[in-house]
C-alpha positions in Angstrom: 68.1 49.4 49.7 64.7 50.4 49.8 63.2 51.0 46.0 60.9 54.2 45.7 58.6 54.9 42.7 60.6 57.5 41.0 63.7 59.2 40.6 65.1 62.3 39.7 68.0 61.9 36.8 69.0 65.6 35.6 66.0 66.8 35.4 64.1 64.0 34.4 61.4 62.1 36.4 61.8 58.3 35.7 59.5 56.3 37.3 61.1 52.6 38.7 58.8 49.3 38.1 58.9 46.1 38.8 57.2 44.1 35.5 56.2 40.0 34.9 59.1 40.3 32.1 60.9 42.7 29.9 60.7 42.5 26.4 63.3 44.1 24.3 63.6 44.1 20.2 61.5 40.7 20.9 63.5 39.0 23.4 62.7 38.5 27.0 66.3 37.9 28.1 66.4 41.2 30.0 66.4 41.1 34.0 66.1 45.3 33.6 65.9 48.5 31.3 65.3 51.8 31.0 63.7 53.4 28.5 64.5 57.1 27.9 61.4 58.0 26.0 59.3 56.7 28.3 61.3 58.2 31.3 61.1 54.5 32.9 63.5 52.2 34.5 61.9 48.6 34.9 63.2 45.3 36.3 62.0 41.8 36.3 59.9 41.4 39.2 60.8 37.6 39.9 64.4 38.3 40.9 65.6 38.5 44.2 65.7 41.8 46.2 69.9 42.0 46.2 69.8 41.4 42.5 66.8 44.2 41.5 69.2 46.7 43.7 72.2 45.8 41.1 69.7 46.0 38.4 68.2 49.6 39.4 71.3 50.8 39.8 72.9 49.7 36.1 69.6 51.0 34.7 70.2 54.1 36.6 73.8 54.2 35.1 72.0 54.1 32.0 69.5 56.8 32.9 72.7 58.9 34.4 74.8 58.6 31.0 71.3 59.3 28.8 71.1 62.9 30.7 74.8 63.8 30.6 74.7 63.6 26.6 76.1 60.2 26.1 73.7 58.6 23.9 75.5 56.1 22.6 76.7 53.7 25.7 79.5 50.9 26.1 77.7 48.4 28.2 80.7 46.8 29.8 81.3 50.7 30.9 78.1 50.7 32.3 78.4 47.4 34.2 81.2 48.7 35.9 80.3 51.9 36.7 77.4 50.4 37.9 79.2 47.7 39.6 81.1 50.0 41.6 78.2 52.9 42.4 76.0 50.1 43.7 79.0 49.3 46.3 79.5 53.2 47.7 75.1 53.5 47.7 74.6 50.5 49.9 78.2 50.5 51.7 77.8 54.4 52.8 73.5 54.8 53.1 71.3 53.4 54.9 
């Protein structure tokens, strides 16, 4: 799956990067994040290409929840869902 620069989440602009590492509440544990203020979905630019895909897509997830109103987020809800709408993008497009 090719990545683009941006994407278009109800509405919102959020621009995709790729960054040296993530840093969040002081830890730099994270392969990925998006950040809602910023309307900005990173990932670690060091992993391989199948794994940013999977990480771009939970971020999205995240992103996709943040726009529909659900500001507070189960994480193993949004690995799933994830999980599963990574399959169906790169099993059905091209």
């Amino acid at each position: 799956m090719e990545l683009k620069n941006e994407i278009k989440v109800g509405g919102v602009v959020y621009a995709l990067t790729e960054k040296p590492f993530i840093e969040i509440d002081g830890s730099r544990d994270f392969i990925g994040n998006c950040d809602y203020q910023k309307a900005e979905i990173a990932v670690l630019s060091d992993i391989s290409d199948e794994r940013k895909d999977q990480t771009v897509i939970h971020e999205l997830t995240h992103a996709i929840f943040y726009e529909a109103g659900y500001e507070e987020q189960d994480e193993d809800m949004i690995n799933r869902v994830g999980k599963v709408l990574h399959q169906v993008l790169i099993d059905n497009f091209d």
